[in-house]
C-alpha positions in Angstrom: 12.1 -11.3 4.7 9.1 -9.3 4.9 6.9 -9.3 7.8 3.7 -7.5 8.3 1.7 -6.8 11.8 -2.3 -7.5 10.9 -5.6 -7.1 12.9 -8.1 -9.5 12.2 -11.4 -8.0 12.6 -15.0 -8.8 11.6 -18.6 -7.5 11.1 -21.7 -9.9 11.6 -18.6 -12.6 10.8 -17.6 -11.3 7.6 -13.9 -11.2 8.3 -10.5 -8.9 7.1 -7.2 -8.7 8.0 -6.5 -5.1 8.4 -2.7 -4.1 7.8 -1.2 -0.7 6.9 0.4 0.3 4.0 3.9 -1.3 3.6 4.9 0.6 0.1 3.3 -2.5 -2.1 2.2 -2.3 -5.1 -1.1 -3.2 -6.2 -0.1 -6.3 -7.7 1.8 -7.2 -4.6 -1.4 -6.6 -2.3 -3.3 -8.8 -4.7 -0.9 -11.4 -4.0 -0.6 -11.2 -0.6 -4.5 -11.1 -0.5 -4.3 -14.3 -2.5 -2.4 -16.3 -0.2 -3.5 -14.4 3.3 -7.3 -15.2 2.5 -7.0 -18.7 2.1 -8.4 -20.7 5.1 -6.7 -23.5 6.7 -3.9 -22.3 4.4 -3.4 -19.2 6.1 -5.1 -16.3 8.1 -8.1 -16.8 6.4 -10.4 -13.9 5.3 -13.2 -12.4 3.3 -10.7 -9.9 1.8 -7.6 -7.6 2.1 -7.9 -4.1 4.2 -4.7 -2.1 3.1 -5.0 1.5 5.1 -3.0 4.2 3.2 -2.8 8.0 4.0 -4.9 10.3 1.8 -5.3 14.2 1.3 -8.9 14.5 0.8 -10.0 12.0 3.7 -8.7 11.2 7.5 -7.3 7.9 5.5 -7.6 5.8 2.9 -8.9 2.3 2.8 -7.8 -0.2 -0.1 -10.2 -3.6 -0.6 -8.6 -7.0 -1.8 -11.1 -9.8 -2.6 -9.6 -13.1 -1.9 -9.1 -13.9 -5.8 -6.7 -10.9 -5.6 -9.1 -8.7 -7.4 -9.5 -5.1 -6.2 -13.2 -3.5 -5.0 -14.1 0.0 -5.1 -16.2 -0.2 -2.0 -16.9 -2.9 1.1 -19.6 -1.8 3.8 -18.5 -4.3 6.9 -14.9 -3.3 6.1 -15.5 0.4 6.4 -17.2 -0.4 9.4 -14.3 -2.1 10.7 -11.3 0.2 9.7 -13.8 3.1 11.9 -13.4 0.7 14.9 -9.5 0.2 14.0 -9.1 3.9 13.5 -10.9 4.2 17.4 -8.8 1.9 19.1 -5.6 3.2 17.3 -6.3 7.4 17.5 -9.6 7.8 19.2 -11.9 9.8 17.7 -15.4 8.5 17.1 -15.9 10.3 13.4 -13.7 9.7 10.7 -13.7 10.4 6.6 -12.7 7.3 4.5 -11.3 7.6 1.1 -12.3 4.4 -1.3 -12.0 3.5 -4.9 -15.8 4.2 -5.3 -15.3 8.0 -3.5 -15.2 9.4 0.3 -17.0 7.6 3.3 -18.3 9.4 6.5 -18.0 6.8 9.5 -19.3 7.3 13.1 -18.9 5.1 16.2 -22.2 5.1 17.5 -22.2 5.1 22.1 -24.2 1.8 21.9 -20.7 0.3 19.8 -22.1 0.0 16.4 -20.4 1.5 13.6 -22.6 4.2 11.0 -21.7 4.4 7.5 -22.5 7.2 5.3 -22.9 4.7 1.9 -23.7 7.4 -0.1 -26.4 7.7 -2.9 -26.9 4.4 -4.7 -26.2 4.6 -8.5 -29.4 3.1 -10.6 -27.6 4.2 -14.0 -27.2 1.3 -15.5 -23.8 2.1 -17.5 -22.0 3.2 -14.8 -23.5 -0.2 -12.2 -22.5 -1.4 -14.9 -25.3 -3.7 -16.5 -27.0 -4.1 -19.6 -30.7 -4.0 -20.0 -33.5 -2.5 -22.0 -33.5 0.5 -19.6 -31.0 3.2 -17.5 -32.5 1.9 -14.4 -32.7 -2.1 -14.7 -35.8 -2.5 -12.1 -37.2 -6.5 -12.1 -35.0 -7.4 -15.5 -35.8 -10.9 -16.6 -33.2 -13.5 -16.7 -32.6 -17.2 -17.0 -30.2 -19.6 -14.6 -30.3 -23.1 -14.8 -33.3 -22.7 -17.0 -35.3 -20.7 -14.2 -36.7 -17.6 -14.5 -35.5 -14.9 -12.4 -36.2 -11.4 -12.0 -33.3 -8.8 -10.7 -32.9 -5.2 -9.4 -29.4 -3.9 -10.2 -28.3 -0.7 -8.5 -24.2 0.4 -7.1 -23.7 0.5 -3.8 -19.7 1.4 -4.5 -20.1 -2.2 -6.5 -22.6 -3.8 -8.2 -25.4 -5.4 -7.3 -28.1 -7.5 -8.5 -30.9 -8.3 -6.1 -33.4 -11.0 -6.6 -36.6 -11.6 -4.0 -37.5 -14.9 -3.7 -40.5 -16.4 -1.9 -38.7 -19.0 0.7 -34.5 -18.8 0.5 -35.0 -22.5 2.3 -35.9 -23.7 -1.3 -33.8 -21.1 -2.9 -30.4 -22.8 -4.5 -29.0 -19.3 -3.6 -25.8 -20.3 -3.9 -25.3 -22.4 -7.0 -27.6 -19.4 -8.8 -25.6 -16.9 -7.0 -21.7 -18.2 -8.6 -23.3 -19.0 -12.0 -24.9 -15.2 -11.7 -21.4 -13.5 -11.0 -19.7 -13.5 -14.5 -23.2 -13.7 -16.1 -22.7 -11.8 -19.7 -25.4 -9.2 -18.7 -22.3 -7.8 -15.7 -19.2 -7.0 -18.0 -17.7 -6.5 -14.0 -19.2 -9.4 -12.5 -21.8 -8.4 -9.6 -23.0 -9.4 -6.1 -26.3 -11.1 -6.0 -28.7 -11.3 -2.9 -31.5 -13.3 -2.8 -34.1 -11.6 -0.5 -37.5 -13.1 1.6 -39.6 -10.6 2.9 -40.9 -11.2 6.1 -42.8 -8.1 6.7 -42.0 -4.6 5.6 -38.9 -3.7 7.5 -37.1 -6.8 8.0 -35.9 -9.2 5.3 -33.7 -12.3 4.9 -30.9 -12.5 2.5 -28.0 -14.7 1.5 -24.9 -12.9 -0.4 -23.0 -14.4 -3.2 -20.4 -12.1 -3.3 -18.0 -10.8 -6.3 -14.8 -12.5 -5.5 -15.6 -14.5 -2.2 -18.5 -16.2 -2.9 -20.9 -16.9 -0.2 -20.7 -14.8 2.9 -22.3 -13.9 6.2 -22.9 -10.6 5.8 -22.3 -8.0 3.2 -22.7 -4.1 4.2 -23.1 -2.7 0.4 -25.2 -6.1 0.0 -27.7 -5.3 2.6 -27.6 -1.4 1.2 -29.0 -2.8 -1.9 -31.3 -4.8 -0.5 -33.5 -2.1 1.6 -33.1 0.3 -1.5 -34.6 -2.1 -4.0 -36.9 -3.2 -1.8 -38.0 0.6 -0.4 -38.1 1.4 -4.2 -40.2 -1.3 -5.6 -42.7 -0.5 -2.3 -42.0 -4.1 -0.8 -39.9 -2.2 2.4 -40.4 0.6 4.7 -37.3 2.5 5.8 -35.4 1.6 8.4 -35.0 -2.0 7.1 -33.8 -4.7 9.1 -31.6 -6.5 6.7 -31.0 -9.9 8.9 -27.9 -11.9 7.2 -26.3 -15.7 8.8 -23.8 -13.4 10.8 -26.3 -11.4 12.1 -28.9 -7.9 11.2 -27.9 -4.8 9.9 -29.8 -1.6 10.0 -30.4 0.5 6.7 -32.0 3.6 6.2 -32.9 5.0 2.9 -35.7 7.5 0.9 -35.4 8.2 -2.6 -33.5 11.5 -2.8 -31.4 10.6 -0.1 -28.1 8.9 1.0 -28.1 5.3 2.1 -27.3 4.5 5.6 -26.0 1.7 7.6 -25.8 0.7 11.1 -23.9 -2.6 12.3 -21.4 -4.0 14.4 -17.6 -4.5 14.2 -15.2 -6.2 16.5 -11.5 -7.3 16.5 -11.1 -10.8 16.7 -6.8 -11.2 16.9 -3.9 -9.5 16.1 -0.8 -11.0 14.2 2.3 -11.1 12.2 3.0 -12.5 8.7 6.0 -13.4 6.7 4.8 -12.0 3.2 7.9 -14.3 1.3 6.1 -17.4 2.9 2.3 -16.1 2.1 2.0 -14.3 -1.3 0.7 -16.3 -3.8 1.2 -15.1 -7.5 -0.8 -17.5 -9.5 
């Protein structure tokens, strides 16, 4: 029997379960992911946070999707790991290693949680996408026989945003799954659909790689403001305002892409991995 203590922690309701590392290997934490994400089954979660030491970062942050698959990058979860990392050492700045590079975090004195996101990768061969161009930019295609228009950029993971002219009579979400493993993503992507209300605040809805639809995503939300800021549709700081709740994101060409949110613990726990892990 193997037993693992977990915090369950969420940003704008996009939920993890935090636990440290317990010598797994990958496919073990894809597993446990697998069978610890499913709700009503189990803990119930948006992913898997698996917090490892590292040399080149205060620690080292691992991301399980609920299909088992592993992400290079998740905004709320960074954001939450910096409020774990608080509670547990103190501190209020801390250096994150990830699959898609090193993260600077800083608890902000009002209690939100700033991410360093980095600089958002247009080329399209390392989002990766195809299209006519490096930097795909309002690229045609078709779902369900409907003309859309996307903007695909990597915020750590990649992203395909679409801005629509009322989400209320957008079917975001059927669009969003059949979008995922479209051909044009050979590694699947995250779609927002986007309504501008005015120049620094949008609504979006997130169909996310591996969990479907969510209620907030940080790298989501990153993509948003930058396609939006680059197309000339935004002004920076955008108010990207998600069904959990708004994010902040700050962004000029040139620059690095910043994000400002909440992050809270909701429980603590402990699981019997023999009882959880699902291997199919």
């Amino acid at each position: 029997m193997r037993k693992f203590n977990f915090v369950k922690m969420h940003g704008l309701g996009n939920d993890f379960m935090i636990v440290e590392d317990g010598g797994f290997t990958a496919k073990e934490y894809a597993s446990l992911a697998r069978g610890a994400c499913q709700r009503r089954w189990s803990v119930g979660a948006d992913g898997l946070v698996v917090l490892q030491d590292s040399s080149p970062a205060d620690f080292r942050m691992r991301f399980f999707n609920p299909d088992g698959s592993e992400a290079g990058m998740c905004g709320n979860a960074l954001r939450c790991v910096a409020r774990y990392m608080h509670q547990r050492k103190g501190g209020s700045q801390f250096s994150v290693e990830t699959g898609s590079g090193i993260q600077e975090v800083e608890i902000l004195p009002g209690g939100w949680v700033k991410v360093n996101m980095g600089f958002p990768e247009w080329d399209s061969k390392k989002v990766p996408v195809t299209g006519e161009s490096r930097r795909v930019v309002n690229e045609a295609i078709e779902v369900e026989g409907t003309r859309l228009e996307f903007t695909s950029l990597s915020m750590g993971n990649p992203h395909g945003v679409i801005f629509v002219g009322n989400l209320e009579e957008t079917p975001w979400e059927r669009w969003g799954e059949l979008m995922e493993w479209h051909p044009c993503f050979p590694e699947g992507v995250n779609v927002e659909f986007v309504q501008v209300i005015n120049p620094e605040l949008v609504e979006t809805r997130v169909w996310e790689r591996g969990a479907g639809a969510t209620l907030a995503c940080g790298s989501g939300a990153c993509a948003v403001a930058v396609a939006g800021v680059y197309q000339g549709k935004l002004v920076s700081p955008v108010e990207v305002r998600l069904p959990g709740g708004p994010l902040r994101i700050t962004w000029a060409p040139g620059e690095n892409v910043y994000m400002e949110g909440p992050a809270e613990e909701a429980y603590r726990g402990e699981i019997d991995t023999d009882k959880i892990m699902v291997t199919a």
